[in-house]
py3Dmol code that shows the C-alpha trace and the ligand (Angstrom):
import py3Dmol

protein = """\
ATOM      1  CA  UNK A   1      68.458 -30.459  48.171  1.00  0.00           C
ATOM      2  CA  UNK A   2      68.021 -33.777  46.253  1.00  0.00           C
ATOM      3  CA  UNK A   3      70.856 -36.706  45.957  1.00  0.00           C
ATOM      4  CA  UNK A   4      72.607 -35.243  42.762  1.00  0.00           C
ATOM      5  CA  UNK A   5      73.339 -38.071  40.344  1.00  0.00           C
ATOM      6  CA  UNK A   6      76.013 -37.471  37.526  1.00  0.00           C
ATOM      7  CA  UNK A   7      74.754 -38.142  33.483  1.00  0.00           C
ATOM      8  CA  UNK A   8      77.333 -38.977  31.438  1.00  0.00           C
ATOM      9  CA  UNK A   9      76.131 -38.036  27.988  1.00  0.00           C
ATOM     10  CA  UNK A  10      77.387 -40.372  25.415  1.00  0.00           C
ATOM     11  CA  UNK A  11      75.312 -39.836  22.309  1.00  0.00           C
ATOM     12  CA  UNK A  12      78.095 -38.393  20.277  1.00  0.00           C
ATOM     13  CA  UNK A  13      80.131 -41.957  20.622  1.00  0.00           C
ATOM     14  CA  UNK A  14      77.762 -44.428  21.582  1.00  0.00           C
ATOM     15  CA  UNK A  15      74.659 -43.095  20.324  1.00  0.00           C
ATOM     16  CA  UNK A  16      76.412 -42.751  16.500  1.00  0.00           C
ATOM     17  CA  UNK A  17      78.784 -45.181  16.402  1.00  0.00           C
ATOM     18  CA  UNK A  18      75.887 -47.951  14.882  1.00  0.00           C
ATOM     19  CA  UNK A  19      73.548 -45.523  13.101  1.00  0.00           C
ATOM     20  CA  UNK A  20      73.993 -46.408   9.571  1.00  0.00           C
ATOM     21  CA  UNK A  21      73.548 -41.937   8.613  1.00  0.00           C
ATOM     22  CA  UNK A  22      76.831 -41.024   8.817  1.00  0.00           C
ATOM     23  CA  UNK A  23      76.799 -37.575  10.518  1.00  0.00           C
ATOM     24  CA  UNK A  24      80.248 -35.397   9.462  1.00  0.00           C
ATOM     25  CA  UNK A  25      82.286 -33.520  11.927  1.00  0.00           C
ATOM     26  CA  UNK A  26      80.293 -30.164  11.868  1.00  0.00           C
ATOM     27  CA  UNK A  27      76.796 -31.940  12.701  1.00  0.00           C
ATOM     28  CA  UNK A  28      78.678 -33.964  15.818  1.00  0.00           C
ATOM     29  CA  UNK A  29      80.321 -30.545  16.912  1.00  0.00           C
ATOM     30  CA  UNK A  30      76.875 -28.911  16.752  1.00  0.00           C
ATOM     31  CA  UNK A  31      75.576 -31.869  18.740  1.00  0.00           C
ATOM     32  CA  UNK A  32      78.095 -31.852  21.157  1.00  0.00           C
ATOM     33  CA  UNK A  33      77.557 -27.600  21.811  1.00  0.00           C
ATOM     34  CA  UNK A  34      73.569 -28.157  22.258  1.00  0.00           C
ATOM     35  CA  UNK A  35      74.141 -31.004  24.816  1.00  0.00           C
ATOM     36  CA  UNK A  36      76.906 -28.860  26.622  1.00  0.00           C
ATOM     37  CA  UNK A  37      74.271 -26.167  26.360  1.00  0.00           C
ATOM     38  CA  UNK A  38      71.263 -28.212  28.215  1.00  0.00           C
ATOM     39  CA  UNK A  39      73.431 -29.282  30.766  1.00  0.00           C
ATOM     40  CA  UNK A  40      75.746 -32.261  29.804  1.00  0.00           C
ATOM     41  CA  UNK A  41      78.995 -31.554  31.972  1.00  0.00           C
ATOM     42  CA  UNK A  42      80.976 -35.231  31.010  1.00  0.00           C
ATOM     43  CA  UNK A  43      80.240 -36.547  27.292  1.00  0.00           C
ATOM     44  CA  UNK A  44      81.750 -39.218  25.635  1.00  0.00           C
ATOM     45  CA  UNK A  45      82.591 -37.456  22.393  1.00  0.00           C
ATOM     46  CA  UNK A  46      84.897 -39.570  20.344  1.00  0.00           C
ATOM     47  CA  UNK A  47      86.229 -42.954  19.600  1.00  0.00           C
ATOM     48  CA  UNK A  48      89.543 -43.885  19.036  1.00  0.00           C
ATOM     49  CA  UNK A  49      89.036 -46.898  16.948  1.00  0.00           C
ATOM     50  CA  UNK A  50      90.022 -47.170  13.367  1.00  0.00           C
ATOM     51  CA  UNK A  51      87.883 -45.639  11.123  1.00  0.00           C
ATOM     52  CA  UNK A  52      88.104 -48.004   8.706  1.00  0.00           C
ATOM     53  CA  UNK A  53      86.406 -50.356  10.578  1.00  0.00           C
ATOM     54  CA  UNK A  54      84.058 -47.968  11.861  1.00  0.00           C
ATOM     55  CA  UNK A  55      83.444 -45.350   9.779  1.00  0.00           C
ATOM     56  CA  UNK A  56      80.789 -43.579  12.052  1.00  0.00           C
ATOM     57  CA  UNK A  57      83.755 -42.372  14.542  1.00  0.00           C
ATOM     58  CA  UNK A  58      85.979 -41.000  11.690  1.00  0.00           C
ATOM     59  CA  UNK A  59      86.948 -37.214  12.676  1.00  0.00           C
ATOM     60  CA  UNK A  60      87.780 -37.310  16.325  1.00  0.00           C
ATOM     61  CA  UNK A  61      91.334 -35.965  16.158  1.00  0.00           C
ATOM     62  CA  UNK A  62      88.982 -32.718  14.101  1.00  0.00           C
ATOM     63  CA  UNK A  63      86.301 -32.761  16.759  1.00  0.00           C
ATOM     64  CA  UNK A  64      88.961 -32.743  20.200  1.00  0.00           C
ATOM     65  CA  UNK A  65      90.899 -29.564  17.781  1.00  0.00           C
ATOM     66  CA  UNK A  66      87.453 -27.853  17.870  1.00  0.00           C
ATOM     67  CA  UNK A  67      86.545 -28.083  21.604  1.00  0.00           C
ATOM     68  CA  UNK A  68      89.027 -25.918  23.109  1.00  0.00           C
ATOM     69  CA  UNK A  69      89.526 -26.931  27.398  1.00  0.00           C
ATOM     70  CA  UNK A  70      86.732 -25.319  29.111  1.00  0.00           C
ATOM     71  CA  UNK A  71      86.230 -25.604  32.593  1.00  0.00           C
ATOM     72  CA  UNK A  72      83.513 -27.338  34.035  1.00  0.00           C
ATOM     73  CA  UNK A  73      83.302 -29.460  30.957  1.00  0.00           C
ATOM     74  CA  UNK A  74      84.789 -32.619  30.596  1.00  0.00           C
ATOM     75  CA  UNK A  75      84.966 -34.630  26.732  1.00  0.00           C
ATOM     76  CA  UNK A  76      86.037 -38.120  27.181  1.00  0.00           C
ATOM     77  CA  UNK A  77      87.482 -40.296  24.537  1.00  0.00           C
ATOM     78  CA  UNK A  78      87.005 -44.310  24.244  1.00  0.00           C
ATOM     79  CA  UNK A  79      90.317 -46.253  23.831  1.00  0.00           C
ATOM     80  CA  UNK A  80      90.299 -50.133  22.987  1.00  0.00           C
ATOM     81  CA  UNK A  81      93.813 -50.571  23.141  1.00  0.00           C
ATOM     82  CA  UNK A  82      97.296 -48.649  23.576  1.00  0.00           C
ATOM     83  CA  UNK A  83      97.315 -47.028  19.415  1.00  0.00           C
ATOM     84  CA  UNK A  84      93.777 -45.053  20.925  1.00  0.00           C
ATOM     85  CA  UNK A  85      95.682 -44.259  24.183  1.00  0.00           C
ATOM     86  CA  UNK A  86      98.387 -42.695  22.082  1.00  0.00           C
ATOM     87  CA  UNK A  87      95.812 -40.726  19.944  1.00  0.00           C
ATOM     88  CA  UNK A  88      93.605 -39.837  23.082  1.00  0.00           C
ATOM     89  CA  UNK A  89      96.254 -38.367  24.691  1.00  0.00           C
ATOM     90  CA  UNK A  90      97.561 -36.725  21.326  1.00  0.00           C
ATOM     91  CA  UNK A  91      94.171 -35.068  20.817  1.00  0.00           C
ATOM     92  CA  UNK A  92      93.958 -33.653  24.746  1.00  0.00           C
ATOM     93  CA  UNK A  93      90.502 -35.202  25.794  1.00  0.00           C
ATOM     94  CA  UNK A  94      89.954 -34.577  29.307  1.00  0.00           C
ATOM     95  CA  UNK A  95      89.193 -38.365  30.201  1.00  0.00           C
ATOM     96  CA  UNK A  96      89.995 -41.105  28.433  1.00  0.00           C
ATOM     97  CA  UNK A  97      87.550 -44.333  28.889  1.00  0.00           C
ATOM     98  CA  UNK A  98      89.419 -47.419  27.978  1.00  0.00           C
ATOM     99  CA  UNK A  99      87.505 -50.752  27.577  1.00  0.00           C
ATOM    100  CA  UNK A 100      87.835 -54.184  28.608  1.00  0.00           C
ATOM    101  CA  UNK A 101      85.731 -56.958  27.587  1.00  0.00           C
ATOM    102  CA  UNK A 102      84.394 -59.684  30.389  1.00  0.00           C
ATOM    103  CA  UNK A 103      84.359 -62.111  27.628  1.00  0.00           C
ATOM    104  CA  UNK A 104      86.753 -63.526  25.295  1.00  0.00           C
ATOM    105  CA  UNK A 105      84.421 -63.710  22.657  1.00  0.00           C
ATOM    106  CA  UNK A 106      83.458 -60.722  22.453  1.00  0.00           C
ATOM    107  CA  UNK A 107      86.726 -58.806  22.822  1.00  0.00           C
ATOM    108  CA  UNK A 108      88.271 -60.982  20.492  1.00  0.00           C
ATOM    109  CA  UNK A 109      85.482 -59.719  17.369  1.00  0.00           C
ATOM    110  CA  UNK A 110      85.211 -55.696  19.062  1.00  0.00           C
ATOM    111  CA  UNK A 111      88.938 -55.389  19.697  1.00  0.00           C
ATOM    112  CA  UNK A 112      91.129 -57.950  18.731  1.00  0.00           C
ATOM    113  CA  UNK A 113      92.030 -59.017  21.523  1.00  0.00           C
ATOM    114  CA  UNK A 114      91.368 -61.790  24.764  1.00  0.00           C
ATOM    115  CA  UNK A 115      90.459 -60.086  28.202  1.00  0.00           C
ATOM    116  CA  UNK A 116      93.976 -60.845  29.522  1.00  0.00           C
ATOM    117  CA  UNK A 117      95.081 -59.226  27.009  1.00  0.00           C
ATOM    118  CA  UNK A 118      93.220 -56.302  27.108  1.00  0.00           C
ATOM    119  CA  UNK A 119      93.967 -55.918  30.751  1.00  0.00           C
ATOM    120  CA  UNK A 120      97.402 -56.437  30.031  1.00  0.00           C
ATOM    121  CA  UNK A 121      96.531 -53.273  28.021  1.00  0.00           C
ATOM    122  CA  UNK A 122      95.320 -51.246  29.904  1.00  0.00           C
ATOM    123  CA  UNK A 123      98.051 -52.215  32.964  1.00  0.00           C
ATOM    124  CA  UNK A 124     100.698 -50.971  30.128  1.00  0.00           C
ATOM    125  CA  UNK A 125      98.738 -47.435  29.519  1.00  0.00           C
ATOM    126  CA  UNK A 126      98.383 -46.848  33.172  1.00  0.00           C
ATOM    127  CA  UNK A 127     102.574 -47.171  33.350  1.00  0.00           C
ATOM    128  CA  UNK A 128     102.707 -45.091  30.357  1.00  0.00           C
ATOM    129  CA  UNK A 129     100.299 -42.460  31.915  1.00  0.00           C
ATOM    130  CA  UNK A 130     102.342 -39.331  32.623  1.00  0.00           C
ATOM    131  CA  UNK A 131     100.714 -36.956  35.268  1.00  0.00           C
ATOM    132  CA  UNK A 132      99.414 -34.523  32.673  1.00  0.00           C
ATOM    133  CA  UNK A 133      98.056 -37.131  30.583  1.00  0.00           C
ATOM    134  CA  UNK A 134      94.323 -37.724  31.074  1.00  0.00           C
ATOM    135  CA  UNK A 135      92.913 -39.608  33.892  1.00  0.00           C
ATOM    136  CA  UNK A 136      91.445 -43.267  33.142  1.00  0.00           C
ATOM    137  CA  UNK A 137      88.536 -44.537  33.397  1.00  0.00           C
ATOM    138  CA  UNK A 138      87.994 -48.701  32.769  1.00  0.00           C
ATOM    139  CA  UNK A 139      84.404 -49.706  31.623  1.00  0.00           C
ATOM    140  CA  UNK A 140      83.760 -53.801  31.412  1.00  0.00           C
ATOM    141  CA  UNK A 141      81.971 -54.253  28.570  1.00  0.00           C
ATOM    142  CA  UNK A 142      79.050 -56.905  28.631  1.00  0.00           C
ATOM    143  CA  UNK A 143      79.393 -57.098  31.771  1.00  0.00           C
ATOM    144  CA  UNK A 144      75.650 -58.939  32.222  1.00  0.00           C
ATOM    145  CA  UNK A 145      75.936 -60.974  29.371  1.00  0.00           C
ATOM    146  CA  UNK A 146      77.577 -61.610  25.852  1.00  0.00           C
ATOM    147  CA  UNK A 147      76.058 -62.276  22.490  1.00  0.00           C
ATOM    148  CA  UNK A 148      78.667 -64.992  21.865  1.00  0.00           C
ATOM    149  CA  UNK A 149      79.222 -66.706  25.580  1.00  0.00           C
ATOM    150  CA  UNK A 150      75.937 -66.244  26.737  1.00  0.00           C
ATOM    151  CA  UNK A 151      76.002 -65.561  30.432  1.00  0.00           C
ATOM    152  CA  UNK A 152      79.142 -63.659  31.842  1.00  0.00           C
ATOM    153  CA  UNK A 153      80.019 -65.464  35.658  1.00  0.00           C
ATOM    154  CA  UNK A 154      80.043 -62.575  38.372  1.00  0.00           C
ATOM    155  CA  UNK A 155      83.392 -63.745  38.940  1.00  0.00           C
ATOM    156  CA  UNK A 156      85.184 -62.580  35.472  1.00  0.00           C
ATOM    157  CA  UNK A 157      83.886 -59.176  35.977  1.00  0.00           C
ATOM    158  CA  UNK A 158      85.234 -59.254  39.308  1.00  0.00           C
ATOM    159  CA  UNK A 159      89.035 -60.207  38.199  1.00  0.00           C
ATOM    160  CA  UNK A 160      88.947 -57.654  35.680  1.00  0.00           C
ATOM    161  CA  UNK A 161      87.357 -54.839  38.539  1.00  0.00           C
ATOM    162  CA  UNK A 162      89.717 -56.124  40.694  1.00  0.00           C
ATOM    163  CA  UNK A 163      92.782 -55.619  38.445  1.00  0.00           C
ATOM    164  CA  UNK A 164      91.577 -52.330  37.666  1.00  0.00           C
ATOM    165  CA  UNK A 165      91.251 -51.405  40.962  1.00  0.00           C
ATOM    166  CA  UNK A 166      94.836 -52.361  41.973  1.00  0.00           C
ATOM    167  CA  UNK A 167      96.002 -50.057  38.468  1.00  0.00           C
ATOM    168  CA  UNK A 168      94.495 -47.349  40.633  1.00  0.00           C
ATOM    169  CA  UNK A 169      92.367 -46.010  37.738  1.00  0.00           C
ATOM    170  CA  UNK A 170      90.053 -43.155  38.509  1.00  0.00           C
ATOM    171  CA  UNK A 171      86.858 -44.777  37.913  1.00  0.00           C
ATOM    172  CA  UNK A 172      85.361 -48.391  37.427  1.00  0.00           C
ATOM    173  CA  UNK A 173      82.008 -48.872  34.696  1.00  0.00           C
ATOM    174  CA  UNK A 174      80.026 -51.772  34.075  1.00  0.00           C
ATOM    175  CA  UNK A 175      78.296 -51.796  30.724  1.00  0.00           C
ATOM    176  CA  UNK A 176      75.422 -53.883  29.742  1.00  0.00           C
ATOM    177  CA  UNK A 177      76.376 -53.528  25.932  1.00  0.00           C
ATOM    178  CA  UNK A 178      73.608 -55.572  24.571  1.00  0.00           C
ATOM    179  CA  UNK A 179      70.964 -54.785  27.165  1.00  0.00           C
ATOM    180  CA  UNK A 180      70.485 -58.207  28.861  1.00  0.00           C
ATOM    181  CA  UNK A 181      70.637 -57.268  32.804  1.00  0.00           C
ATOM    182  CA  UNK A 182      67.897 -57.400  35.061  1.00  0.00           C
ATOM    183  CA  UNK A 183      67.618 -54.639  37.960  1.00  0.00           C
ATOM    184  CA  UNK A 184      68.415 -57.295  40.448  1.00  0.00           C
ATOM    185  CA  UNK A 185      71.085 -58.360  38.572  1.00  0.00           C
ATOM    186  CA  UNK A 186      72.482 -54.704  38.190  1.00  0.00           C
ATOM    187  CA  UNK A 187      71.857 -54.755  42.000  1.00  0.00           C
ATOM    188  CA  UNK A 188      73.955 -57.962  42.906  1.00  0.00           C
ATOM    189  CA  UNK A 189      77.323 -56.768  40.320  1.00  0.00           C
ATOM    190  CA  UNK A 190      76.783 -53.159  42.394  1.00  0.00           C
ATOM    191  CA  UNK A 191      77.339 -54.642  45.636  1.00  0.00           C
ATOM    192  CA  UNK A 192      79.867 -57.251  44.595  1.00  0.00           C
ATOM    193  CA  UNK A 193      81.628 -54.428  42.805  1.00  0.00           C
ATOM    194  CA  UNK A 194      81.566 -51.636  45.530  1.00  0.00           C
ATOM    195  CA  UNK A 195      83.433 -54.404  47.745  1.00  0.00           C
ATOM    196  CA  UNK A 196      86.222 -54.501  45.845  1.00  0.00           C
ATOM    197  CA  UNK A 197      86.945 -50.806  44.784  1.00  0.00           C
ATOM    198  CA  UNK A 198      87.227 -48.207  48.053  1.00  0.00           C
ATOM    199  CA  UNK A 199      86.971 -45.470  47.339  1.00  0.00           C
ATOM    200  CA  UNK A 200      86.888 -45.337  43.508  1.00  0.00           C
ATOM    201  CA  UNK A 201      83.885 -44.071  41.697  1.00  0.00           C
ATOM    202  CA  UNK A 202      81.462 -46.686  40.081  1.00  0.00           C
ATOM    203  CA  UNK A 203      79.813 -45.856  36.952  1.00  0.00           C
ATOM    204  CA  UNK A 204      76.732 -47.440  35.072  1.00  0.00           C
ATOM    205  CA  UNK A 205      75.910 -47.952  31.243  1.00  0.00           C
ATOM    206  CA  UNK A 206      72.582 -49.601  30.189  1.00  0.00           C
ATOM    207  CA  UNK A 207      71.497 -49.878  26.337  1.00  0.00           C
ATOM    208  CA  UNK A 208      66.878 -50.005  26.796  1.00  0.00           C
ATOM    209  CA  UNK A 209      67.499 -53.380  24.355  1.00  0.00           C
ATOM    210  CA  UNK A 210      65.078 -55.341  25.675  1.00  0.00           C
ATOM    211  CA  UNK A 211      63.366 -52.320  28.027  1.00  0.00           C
ATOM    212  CA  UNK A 212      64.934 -53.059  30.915  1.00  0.00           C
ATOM    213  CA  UNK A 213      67.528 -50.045  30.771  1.00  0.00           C
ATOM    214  CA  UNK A 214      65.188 -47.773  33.451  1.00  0.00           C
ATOM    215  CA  UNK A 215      64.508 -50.278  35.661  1.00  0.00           C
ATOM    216  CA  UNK A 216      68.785 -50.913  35.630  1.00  0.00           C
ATOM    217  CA  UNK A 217      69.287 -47.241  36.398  1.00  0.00           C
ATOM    218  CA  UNK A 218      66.810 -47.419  39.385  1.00  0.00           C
ATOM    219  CA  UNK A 219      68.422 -50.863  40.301  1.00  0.00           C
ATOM    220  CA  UNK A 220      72.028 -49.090  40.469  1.00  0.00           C
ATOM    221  CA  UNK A 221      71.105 -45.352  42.083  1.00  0.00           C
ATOM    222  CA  UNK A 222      68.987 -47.303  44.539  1.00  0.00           C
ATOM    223  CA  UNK A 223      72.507 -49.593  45.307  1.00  0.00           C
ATOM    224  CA  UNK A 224      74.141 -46.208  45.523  1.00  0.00           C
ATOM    225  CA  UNK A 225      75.581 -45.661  42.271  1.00  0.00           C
ATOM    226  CA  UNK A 226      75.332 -41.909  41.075  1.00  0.00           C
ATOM    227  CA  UNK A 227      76.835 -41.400  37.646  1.00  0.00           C
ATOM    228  CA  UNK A 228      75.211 -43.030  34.670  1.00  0.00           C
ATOM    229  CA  UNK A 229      75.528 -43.113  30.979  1.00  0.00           C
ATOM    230  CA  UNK A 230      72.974 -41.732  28.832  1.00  0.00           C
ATOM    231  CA  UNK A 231      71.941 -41.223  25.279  1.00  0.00           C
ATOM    232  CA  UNK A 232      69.884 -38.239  24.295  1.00  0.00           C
ATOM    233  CA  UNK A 233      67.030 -39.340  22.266  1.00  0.00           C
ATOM    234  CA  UNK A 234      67.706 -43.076  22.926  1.00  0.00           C
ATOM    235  CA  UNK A 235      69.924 -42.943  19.936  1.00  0.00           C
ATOM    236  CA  UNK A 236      72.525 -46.067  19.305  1.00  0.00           C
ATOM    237  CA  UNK A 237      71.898 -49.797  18.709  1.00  0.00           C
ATOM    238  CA  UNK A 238      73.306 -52.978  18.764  1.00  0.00           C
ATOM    239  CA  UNK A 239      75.102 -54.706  15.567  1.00  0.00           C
ATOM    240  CA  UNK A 240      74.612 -57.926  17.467  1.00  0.00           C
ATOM    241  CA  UNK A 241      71.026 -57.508  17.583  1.00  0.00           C
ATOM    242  CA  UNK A 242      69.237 -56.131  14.935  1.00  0.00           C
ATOM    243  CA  UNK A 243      66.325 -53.330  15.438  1.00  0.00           C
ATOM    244  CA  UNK A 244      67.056 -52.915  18.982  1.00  0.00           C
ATOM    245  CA  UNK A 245      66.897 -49.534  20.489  1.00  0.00           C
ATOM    246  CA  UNK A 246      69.928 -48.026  22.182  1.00  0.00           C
ATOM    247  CA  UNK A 247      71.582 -46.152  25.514  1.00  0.00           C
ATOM    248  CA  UNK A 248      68.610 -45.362  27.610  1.00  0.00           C
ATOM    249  CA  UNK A 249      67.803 -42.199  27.001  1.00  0.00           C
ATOM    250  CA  UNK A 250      69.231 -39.050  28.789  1.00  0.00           C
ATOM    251  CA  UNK A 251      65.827 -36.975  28.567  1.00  0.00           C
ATOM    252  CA  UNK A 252      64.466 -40.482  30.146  1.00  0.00           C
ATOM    253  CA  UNK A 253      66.707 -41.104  32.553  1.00  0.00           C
ATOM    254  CA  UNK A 254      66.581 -37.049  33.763  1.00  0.00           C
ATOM    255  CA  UNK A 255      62.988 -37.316  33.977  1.00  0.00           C
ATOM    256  CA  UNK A 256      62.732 -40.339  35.950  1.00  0.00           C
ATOM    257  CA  UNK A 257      65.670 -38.905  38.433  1.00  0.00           C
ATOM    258  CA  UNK A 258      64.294 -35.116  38.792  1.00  0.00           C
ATOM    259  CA  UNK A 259      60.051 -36.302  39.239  1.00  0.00           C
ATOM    260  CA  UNK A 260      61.463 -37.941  42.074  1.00  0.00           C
ATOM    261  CA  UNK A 261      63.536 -35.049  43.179  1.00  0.00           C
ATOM    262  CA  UNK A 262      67.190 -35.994  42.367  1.00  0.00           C
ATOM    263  CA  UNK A 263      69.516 -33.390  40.830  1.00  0.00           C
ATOM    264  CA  UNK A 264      70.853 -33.458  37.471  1.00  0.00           C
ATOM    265  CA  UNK A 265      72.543 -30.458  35.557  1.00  0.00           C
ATOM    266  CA  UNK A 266      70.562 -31.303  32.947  1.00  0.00           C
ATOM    267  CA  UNK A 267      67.351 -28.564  31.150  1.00  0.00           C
ATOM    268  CA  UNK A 268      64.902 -31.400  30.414  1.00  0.00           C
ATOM    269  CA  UNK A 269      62.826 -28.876  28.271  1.00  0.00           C
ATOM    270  CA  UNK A 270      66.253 -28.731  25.687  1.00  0.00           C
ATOM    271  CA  UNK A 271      67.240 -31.916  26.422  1.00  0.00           C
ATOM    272  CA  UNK A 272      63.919 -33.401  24.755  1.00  0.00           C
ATOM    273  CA  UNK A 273      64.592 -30.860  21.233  1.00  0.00           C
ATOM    274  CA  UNK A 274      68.105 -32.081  20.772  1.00  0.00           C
ATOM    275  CA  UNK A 275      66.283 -35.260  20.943  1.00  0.00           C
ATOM    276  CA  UNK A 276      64.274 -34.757  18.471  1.00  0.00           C
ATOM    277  CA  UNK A 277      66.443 -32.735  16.442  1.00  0.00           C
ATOM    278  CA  UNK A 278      69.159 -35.649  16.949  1.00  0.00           C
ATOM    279  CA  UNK A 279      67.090 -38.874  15.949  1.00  0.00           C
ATOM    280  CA  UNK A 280      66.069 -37.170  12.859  1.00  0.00           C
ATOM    281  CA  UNK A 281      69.717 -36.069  12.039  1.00  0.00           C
ATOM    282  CA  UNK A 282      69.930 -39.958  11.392  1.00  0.00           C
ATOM    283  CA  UNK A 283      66.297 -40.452  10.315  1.00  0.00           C
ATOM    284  CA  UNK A 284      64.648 -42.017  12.776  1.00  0.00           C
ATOM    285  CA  UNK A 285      61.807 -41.302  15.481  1.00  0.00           C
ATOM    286  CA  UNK A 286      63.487 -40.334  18.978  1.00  0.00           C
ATOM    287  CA  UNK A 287      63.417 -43.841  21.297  1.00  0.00           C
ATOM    288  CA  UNK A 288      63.330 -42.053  24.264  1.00  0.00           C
ATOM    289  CA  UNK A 289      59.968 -41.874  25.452  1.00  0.00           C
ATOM    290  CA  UNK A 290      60.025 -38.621  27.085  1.00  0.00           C
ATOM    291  CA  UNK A 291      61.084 -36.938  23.743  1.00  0.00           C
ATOM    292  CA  UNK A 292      58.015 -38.197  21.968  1.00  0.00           C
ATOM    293  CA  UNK A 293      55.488 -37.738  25.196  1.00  0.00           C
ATOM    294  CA  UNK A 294      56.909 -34.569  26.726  1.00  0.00           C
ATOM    295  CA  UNK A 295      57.858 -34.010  30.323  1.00  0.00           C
ATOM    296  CA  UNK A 296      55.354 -33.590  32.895  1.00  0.00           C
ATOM    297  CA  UNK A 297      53.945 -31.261  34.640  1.00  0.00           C
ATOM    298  CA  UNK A 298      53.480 -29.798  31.491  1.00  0.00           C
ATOM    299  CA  UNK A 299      55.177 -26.288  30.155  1.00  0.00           C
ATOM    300  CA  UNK A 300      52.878 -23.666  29.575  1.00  0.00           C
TER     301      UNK A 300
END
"""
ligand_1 = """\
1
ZN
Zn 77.111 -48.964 25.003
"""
view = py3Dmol.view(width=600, height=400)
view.addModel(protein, "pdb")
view.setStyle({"model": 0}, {"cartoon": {"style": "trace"}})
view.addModel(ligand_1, "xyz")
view.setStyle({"model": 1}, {"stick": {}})
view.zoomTo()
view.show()
């Protein structure tokens, strides 16, 4: 039996949200089925921003009222601030993944709002979380670096883990939002991370930017980490830097992981057509490698 190492499948959030194609609710719900069917057990599914101000993640309250509960399957919702808490909760996602920027600049242009503010935030939807409610996850966004600050110091994305970790929230993410880490890097936050949380799970989210996302993963699995974000097909990009790919991709990342004799839940074979299928949904050629080249050994 292999280390098993948890995929989150984000696609249907982060994968869409900057793809200029606007898919409507039926094509994300159809997306959403065939990744449930090859394997996807956690997906990010929705956004609770405002869909006037991004248009691409219009329809979640639709798409949560057309995934009944299932067990064994678990659609998360991203909240920037307590309005998306309200709505997540509203719409019965099964997670909720609320976000807090490491740098001012950068929160202050995505959400509105400072990073003491947005932990304030998030300390206020923790009070308000009733027992039913859906458990929280906090993901620091550029957490390796910002478009607008440059580098973010170790030490901000410690005070905000660390005040997340006192909230008691159920798990901890670091995001590389605009793909600047290196795996030694990702390997250094890990540790510094890990130090600070007990027992509470540590997750991982890479965008391939600038082609470092696979050598991240390995950085973080190999510093113990075992859930990561994915994309299938590589799909997403960056409105801070133009043409850049997006998420690593999940047919990637599972191929990588299971050649090497990790677990996944994932059916690489499907995994690489809803690739496919996906990236043209939006017009493009899939990113992920392993979508274009094929897995290996080869099917007969
Ligand atoms: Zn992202």
């Amino acid at each position: 039996m292999g280390r098993k190492i948890q995929i989150v499948e984000v696609g249907p959030r982060d994968g869409l949200q900057n793809e200029k194609t606007l898919l409507d609710v039926d094509q994300k719900l159809e997306m959403i089925a065939r990744l449930e069917a090859a394997g996807a057990r956690r997906m990010e599914v929705v956004s609770f921003v405002n869909p006037k101000r991004v248009p691409q993640m219009a329809g979640a309250e639709e798409i949560m009222a057309a995934l009944p509960h299932a067990e064994g399957r678990s659609r998360i919702g991203l909240v920037l601030n307590a309005r998306g808490w309200d709505r997540c909760v509203e719409a019965r996602c099964d997670e909720a993944n609320v976000v807090v920027c490491a740098s001012d600049g950068f929160g202050i242009r995505n959400q509105g709002a400072s990073t003491a503010e947005q932990v304030e935030a998030l300390a206020s939807i923790v009070a308000a979380r009733k027992p039913t409610d859906p458990p929280i996850s906090m993901t620091v966004s550029v957490a390796f670096g910002c478009p607008f600050e440059g580098e973010v110091p170790e030490a901000r994305v410690l005070e905000i883990v660390k005040a997340a970790a006192e909230l008691k929230v159920a798990e901890i993410a670091l995001a590389d939002t605009i793909g600047v880490a290196d795996p030694w890097l990702v390997r250094r936050r890990v540790e510094a991370t890990r130090k600070l949380i007990g027992d509470i799970p540590l997750r991982l989210h890479f965008h391939d930017t600038r082609n470092t996302g696979l050598a991240n993963a390995f950085a973080g699995v190999e510093a113990g980490v075992d859930i990561l974000d994915a994309s299938v097909g590589g799909l997403g990009g960056c409105p801070f830097a133009p043409n850049a790919t997006g998420n690593i991709g999940t047919e990637d990342l599972v191929y990588m992981l299971e050649r090497a004799g990790f677990e996944t839940t994932y059916d690489l074979g499907a995994l690489i057509e809803i690739g496919n299928w996906a990236s043209g949904l939006v017009g493009k050629a899939p990113a992920a490698s392993v979508s274009r080249a094929g897995g290996f050994p080869l099917q007969a």
